[in-house]
VMD Tcl script that draws the C-alpha trace (Angstrom):
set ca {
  {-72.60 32.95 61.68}
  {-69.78 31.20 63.37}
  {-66.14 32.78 62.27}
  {-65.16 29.03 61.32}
  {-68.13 28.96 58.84}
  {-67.16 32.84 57.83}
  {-63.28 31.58 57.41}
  {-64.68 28.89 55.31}
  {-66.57 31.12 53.26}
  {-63.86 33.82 53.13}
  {-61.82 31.20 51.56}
  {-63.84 30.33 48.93}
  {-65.17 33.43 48.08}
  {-61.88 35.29 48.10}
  {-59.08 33.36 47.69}
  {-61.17 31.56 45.10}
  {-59.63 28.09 46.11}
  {-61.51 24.94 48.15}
  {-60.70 21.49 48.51}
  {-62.50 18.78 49.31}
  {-61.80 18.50 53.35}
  {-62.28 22.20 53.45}
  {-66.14 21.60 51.88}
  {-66.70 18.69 53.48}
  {-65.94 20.55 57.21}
  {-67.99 23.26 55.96}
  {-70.79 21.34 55.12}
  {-70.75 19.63 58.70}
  {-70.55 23.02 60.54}
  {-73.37 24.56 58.75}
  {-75.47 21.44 59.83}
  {-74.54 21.79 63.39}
  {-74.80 25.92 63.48}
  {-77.33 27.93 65.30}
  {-77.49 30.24 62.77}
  {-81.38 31.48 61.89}
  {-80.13 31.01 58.36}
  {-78.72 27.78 58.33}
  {-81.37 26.35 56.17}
  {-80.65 29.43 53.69}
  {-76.64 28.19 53.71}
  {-77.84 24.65 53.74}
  {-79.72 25.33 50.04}
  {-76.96 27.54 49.04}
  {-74.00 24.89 49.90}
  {-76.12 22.45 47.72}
  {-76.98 24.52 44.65}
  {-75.42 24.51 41.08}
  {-73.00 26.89 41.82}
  {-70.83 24.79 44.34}
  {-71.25 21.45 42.28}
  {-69.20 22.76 39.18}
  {-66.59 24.44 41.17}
  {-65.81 21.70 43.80}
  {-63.40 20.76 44.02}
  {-61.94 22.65 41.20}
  {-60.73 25.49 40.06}
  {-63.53 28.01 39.78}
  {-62.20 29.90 36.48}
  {-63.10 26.25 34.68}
  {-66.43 26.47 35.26}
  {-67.11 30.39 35.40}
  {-67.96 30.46 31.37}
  {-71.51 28.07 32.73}
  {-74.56 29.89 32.68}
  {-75.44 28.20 35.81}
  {-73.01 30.39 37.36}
  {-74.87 34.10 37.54}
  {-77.71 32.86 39.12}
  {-76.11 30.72 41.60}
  {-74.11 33.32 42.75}
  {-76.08 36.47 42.77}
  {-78.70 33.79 45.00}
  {-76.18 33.01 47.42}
  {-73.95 35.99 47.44}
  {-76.97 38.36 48.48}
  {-77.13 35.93 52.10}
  {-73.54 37.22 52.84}
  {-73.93 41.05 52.62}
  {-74.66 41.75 55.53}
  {-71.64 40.64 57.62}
  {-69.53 40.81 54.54}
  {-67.78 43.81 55.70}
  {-67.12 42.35 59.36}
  {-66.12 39.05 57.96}
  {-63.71 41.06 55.68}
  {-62.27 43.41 58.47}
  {-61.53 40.53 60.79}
  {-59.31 38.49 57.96}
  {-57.90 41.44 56.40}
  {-60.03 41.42 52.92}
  {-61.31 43.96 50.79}
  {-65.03 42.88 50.35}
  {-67.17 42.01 47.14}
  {-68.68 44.38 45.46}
  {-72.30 43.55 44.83}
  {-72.37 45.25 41.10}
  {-69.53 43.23 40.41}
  {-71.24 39.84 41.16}
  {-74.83 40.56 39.82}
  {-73.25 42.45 36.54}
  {-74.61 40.47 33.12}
  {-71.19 40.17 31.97}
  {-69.16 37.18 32.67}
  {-66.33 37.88 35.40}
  {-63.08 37.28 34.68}
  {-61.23 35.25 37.20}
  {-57.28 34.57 37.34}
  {-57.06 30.75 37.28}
  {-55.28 29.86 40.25}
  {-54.22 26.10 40.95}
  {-55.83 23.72 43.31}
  {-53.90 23.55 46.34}
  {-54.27 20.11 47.93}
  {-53.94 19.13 51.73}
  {-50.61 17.04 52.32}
  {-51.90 16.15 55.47}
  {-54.72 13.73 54.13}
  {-52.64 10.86 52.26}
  {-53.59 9.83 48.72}
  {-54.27 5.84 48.97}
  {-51.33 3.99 47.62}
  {-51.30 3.16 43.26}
  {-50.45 -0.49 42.17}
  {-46.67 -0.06 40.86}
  {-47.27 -1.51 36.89}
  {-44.21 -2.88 35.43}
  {-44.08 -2.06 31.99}
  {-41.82 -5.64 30.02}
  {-40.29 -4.75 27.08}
  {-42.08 -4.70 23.43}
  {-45.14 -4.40 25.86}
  {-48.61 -2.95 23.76}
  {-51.55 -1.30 24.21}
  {-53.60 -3.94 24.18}
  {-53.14 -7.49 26.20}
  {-54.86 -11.01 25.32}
  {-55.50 -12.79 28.78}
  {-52.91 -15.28 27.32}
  {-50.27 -12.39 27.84}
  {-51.22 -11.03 31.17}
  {-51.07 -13.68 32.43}
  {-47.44 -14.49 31.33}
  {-46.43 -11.04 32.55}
  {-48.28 -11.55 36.07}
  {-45.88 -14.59 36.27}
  {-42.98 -12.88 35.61}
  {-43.69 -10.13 38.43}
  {-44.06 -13.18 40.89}
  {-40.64 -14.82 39.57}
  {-41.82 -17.49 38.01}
  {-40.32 -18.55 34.43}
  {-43.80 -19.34 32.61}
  {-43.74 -20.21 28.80}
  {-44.44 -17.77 26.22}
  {-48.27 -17.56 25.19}
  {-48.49 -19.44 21.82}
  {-49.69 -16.95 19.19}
  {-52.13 -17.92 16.26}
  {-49.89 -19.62 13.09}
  {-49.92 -17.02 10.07}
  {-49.23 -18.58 6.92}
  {-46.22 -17.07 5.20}
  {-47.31 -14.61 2.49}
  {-44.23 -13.18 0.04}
  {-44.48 -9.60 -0.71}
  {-45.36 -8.66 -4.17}
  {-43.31 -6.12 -5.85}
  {-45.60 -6.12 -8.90}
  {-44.36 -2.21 -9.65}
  {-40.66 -3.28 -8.53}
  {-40.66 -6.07 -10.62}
  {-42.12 -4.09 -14.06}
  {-39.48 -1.29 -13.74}
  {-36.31 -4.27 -13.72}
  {-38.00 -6.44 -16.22}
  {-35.71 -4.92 -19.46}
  {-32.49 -5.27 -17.69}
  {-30.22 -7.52 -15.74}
  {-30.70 -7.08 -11.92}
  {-28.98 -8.50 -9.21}
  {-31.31 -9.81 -6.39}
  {-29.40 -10.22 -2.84}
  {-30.73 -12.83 -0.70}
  {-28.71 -13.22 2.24}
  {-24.94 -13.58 1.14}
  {-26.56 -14.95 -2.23}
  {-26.61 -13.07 -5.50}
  {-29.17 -13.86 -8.52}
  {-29.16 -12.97 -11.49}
  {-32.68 -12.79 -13.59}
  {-32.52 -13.02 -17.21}
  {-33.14 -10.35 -20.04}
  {-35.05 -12.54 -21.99}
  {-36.40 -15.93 -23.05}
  {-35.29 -17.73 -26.61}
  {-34.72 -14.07 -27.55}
  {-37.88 -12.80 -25.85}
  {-38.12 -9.62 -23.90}
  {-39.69 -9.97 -20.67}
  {-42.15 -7.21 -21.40}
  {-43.63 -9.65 -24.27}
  {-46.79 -9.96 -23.59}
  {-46.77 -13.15 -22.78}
  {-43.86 -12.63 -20.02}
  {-44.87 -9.27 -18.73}
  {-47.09 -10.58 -16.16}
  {-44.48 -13.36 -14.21}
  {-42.18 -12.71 -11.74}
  {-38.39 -12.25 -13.53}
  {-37.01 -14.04 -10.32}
  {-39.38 -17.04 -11.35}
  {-38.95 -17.01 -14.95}
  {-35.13 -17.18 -14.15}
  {-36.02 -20.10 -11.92}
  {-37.16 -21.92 -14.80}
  {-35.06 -21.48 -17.69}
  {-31.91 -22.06 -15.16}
  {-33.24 -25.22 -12.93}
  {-35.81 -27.23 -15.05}
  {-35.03 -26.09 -18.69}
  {-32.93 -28.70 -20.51}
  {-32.58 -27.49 -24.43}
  {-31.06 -30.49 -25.92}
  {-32.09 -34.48 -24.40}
  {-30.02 -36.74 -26.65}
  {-31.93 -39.49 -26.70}
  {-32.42 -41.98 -29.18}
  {-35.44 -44.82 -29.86}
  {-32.43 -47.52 -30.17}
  {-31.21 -46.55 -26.62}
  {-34.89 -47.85 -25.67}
  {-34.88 -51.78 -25.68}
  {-38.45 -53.16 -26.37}
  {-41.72 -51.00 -26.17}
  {-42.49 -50.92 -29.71}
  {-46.24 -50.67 -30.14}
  {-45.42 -47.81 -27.22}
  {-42.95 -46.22 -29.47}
  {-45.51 -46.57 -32.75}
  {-48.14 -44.71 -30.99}
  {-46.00 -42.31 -29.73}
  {-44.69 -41.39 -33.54}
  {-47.91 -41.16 -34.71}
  {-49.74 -39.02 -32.62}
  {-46.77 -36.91 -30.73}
  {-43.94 -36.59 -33.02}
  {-45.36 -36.70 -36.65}
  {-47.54 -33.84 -35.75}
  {-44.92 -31.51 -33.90}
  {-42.36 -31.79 -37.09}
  {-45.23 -30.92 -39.24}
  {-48.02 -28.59 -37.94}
  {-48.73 -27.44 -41.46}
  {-50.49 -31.21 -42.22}
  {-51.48 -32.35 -38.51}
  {-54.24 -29.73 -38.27}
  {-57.95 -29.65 -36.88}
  {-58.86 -32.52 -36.54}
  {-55.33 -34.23 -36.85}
  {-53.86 -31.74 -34.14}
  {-51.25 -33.49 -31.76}
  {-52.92 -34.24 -28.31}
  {-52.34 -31.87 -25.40}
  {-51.53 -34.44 -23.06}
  {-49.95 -37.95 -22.67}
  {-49.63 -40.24 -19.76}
  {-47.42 -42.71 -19.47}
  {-47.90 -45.27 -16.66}
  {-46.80 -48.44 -15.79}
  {-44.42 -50.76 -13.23}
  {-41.38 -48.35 -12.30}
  {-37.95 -48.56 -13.84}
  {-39.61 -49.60 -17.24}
  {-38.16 -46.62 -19.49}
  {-40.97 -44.03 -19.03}
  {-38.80 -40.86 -18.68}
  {-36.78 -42.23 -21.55}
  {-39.70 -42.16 -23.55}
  {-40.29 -38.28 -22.76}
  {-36.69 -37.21 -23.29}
  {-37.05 -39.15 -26.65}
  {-39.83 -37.63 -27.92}
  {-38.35 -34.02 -27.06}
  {-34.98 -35.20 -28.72}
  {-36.70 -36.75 -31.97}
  {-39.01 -33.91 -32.37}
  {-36.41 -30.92 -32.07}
  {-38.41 -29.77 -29.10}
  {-37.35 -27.82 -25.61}
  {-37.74 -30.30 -22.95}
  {-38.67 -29.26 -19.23}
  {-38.05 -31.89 -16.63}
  {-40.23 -31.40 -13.85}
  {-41.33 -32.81 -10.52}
  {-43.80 -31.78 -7.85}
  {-40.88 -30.14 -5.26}
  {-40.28 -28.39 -8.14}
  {-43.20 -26.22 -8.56}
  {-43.73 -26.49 -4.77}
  {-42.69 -23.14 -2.41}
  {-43.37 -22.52 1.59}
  {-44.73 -19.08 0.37}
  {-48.50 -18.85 -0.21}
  {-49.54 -18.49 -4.05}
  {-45.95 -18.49 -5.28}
  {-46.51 -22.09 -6.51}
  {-49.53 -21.06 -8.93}
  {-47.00 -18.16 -10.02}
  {-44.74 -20.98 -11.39}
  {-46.68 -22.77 -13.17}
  {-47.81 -19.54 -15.18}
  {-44.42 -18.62 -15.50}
  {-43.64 -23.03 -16.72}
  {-46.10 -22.19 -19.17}
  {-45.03 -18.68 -20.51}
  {-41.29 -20.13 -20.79}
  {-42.09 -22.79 -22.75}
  {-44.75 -21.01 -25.11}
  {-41.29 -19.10 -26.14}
  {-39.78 -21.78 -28.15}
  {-41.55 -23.66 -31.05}
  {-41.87 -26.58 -29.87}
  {-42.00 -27.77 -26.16}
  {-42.28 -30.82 -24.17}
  {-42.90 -30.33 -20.56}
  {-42.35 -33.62 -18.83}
  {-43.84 -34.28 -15.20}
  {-42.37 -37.35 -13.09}
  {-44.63 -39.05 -10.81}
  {-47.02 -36.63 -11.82}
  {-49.87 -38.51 -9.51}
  {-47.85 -36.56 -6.87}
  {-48.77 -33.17 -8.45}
  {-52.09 -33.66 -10.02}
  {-53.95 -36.34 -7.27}
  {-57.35 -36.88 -6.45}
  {-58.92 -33.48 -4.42}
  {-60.42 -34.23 -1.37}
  {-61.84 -31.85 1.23}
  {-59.18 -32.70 3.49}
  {-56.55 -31.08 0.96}
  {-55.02 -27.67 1.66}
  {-56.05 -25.00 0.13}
  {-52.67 -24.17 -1.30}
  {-52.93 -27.71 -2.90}
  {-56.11 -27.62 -4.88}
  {-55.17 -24.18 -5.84}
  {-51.96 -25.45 -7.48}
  {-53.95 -28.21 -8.78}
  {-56.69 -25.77 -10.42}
  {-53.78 -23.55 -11.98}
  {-51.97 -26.72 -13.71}
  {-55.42 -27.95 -15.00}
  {-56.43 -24.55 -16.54}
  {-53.10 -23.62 -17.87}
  {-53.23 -27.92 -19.50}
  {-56.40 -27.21 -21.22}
  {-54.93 -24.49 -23.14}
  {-51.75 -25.29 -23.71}
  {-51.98 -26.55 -27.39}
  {-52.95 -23.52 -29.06}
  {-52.47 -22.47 -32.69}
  {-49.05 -20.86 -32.36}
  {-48.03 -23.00 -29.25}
  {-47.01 -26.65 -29.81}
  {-46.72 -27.63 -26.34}
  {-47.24 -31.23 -24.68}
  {-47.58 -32.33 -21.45}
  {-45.66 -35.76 -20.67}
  {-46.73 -37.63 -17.48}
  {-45.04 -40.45 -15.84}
  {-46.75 -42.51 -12.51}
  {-46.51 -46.02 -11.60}
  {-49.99 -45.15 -9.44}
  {-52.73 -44.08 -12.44}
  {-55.64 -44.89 -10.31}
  {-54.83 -41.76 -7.72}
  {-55.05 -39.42 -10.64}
  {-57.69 -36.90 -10.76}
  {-60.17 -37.45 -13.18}
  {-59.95 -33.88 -14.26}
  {-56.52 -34.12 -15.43}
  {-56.82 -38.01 -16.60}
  {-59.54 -36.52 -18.77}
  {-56.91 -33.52 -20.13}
  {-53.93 -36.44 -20.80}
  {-55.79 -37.47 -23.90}
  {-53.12 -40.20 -24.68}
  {-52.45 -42.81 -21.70}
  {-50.47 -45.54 -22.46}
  {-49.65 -48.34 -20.75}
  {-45.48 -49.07 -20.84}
  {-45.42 -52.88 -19.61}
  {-42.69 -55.14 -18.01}
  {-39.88 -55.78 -20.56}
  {-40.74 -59.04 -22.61}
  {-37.17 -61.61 -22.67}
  {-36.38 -59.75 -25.97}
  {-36.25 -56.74 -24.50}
  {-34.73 -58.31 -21.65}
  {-31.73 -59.69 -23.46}
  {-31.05 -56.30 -25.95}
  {-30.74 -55.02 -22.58}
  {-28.45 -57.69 -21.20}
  {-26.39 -57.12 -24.70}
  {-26.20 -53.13 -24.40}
  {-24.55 -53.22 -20.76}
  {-22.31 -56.00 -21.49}
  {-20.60 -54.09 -24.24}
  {-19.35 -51.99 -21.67}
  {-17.26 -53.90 -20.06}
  {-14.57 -57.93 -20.89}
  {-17.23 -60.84 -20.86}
  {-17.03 -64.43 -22.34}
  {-21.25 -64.43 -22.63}
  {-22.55 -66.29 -25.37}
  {-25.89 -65.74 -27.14}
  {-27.16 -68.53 -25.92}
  {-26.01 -67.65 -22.36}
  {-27.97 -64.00 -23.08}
  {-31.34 -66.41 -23.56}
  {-30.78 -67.78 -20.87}
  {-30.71 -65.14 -19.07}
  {-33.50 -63.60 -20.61}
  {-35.91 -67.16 -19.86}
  {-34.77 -66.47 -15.67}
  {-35.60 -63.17 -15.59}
  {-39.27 -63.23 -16.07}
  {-41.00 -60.36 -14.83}
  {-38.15 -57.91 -13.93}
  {-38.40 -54.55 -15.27}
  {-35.64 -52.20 -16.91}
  {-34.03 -50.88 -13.45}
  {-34.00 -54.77 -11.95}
  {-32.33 -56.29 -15.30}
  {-30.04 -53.00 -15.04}
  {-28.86 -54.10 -11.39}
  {-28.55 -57.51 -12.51}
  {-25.82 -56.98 -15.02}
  {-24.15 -54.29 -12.65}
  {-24.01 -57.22 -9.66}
  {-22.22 -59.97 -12.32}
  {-19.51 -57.43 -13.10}
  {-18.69 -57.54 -9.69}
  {-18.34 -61.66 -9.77}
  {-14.87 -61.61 -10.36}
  {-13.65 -58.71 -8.29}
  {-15.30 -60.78 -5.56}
  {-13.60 -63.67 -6.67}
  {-9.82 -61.89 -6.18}
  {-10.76 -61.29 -2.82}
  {-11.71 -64.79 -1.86}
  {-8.42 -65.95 -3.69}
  {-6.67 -63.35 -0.86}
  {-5.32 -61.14 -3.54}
  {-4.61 -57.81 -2.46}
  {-7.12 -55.42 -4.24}
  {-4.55 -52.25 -4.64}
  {-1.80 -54.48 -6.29}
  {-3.74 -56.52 -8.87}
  {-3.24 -55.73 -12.49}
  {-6.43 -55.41 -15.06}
  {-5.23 -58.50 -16.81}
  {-5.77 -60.38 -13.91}
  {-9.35 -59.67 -13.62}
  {-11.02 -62.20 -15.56}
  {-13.92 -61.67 -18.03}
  {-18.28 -61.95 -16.82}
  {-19.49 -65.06 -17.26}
  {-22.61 -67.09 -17.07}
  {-22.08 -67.99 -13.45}
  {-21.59 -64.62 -12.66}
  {-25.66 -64.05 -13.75}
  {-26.32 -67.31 -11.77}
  {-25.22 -65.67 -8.23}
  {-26.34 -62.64 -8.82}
  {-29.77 -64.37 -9.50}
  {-29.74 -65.41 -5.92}
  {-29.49 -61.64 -4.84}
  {-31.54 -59.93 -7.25}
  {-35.11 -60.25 -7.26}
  {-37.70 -58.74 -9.52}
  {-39.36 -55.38 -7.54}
  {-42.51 -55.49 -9.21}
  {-45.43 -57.89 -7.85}
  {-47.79 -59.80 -10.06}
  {-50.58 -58.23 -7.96}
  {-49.50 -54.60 -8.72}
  {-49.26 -55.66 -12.47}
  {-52.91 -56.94 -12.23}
  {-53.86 -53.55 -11.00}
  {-52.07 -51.60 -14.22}
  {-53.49 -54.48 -16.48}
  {-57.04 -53.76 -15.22}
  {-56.64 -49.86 -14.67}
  {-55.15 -49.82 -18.70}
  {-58.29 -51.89 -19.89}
  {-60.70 -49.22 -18.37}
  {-58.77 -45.80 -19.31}
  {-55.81 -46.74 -21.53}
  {-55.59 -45.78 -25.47}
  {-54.76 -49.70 -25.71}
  {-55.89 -52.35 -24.09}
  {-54.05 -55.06 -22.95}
}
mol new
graphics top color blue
foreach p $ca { graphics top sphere $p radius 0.5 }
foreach p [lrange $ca 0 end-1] q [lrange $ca 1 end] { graphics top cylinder $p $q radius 0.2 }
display resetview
């Protein structure tokens, strides 16, 4: 045996330690060795033994059974010239009993010692960016692999989330019987103790939000609508049918029973600016009732679900008070047509209204659901079918039109005849409430604009000097103020009302 291949062996028999160079040279010398025995070291080189422990520490791998028999195989090669071998390097030899001994030997662990001279190939430098994560879309590398090479590349576009508000349910049960202050922002609110004297943990509060029942009572509740029929020019068989079958039956719920129970719903439709929402403050006013004044932005919200939450809570307010009349401008807004193109968040609403309509008019509940549009044919069926009571609220006829003409003129110096009224009345065919409303406001202004064609200086005329409305005053405003309604979107309310309305035409 060469004393390279002996030095090789020394070293990992004694010192314990190899690395790879060291095994790979000693491989290559026992190939090219003389040695009668190279096959012998050839096998032995190869065997289980040197697998586990290269290039490794040995004490890692000394608990494998593998390693008794590999060793006492190759270790009984070596005895021989052991002693030489040891004597030339200075090394007290193996002892055989020690090596083929059934118990396990324990080795100190020693660490691998590598070779500076062989260079480890050079690592990729990773720059970490800040807020960086375990795990990278390709969207993201590839931002970051533009901002190694300089470049300013736009941010990766991540998937919209829809906004979902957390849900205190527990939170919200433990403030319900007291005042609590909410902060939002620089922005304090306060929620409510209770409703018309109602605790929130009634049960029929207990389950709402106290920051949405707050909402309600403090935004859309209105207690007390003072509104009379007589402030209401025209619309009498609208005002008849109204009496009988809304207001007769709230005032006394002891005769309008079963059968003779007040409807749930009632639409009103029609041109706008005809009196509709004067109608549903009316009814709330004549009947003693609470009335809610609501529109769609209303029971709208950018979080997801809070919207159905509001109409529970609408609902639970108002079944507080003894009588109720929830009233819903353009309500075809709110309650239109589902499609399959609608949002989710949409029909949801939609469903929540609908279910929570159906059972509004319960025993001990006298609530109704007022609806105003000017488009009845984009109504879901669903709900037209719920708003029992649809009635039609037409263009003002010229009586209407002149009690109307009369009412605003009280309210301010005129010299306009009854006969100049009729007149009036006979040129305004086919303007509605709003546009007869606008008339009268435009004549006032006739003789202010006449001061200022006379050159008078505005700031130093006296009141006297103003002189009273007259006809001619109607005359040019005539010129200027046209009716807003079209004779073709009448025909389409004449024609819806004969197919769906509680009167016909």
């Amino acid at each position: 045996m060469s004393e390279e291949i002996a030095s090789q062996l020394n070293s990992l028999f004694v010192k314990g330690e190899i690395n790879d160079v060291e095994y790979a040279s000693l491989v290559d010398n026992i190939n090219q060795c003389n040695d009668p025995r190279t096959k012998e070291y050839q096998i032995f080189i190869k065997s289980n033994f040197l697998k586990l422990i290269k290039p490794y520490d040995i004490d890692e791998f000394i608990s494998n059974s593998d390693y008794i028999t590999s060793a006492t195989k190759g270790v009984s090669l070596l005895l021989d010239n052991r002693e030489n071998e040891s004597s030339k390097f200075g090394t007290v030899p193996l002892k055989r009993e020690t090596l083929i001994s059934d118990e396990i030997p324990v080795i100190k662990k020693k660490q691998i010692t590598i070779d500076d001279s062989v260079p480890n190939p050079p690592q990729p430098k990773r720059i970490q960016t800040k807020n960086e994560t375990g795990f990278q879309t390709a969207a993201e590398r590839l931002y970051q692999d533009e901002i190694r090479k300089g470049n300013n590349p736009q941010k990766p576009k991540k998937k919209f989330q829809p906004p979902y508000k957390k849900d205190n349910t527990q939170e919200n049960k433990e403030k319900q019987t007291k005042v609590n202050k909410q902060k939002k922002g620089d922005e304090t609110e306060d929620w409510i103790e209770d409703v018309n004297g109602v605790p929130l943990d009634d049960p029929r509060l207990i389950n709402n939000d106290p920051s949405l029942l707050t909402k309600i009572v403090h935004e859309i509740l209105d207690k007390s609508p003072k509104v009379t029929w007589d402030e209401i020019a025209g619309l009498k068989s609208a005002k008849k049918i109204v009496q009988e079958a809304v207001i007769w039956p709230m005032l006394r719920p002891d005769i309008f029973t079963g059968l003779r129970a007040p409807p749930k719903g009632l639409l009103l439709f029609g041109p706008p600016g005809t009196g509709k929402t004067m109608i549903g403050k009316a009814i709330a006013s004549q009947s003693n009732a609470t009335f809610f004044n609501i529109s769609a932005s209303a029971l709208t919200s950018k979080w997801i679900g809070e919207g159905e939450k509001l109409v529970r809570a609408l609902f639970a307010v108002a079944s507080c008070y003894e009588r109720s009349v929830i009233f819903i401008d353009e309500i075809d807004s709110l309650l239109s047509a589902r499609s399959e193109s609608e949002h989710e968040s949409s029909r949801r609403l939609k469903t929540e209204f609908l279910v929570r309509l159906d059972g509004a008019g319960t025993d001990d509940e006298r609530i109704l659901v007022v609806g105003a549009t000017n488009r009845p044919q984009e109504i879901d069926e669903a709900a037209r079918r719920r708003l029992v009571k649809r009635l039609y609220i037409p263009l003002p006829d010229i009586e209407a039109r002149m009690t109307l003409v009369k009412t605003l003129l009280n309210k301010v110096k005129n010299e306009v005849s009854e006969e100049d009224i009729r007149s009036i009345g006979e040129k305004t065919d086919g303007y509605s409430g709003s546009d007869m409303k606008e008339l009268v406001k435009d004549a006032a202004y006739g003789p202010i604009r006449e001061l200022n064609s006379l050159e008078m200086n505005i700031i130093d005329v006296d009141t006297s000097q103003v002189r009273p409305v007259q006809l001619k005053d109607f005359i040019d405003s005539l010129r200027t103020i046209r009716p807003s309604v079209s004779q073709d979107d009448l025909a389409e309310y004449i024609d819806w009302n004969n197919k769906y309305g509680s009167v016909s035409s």
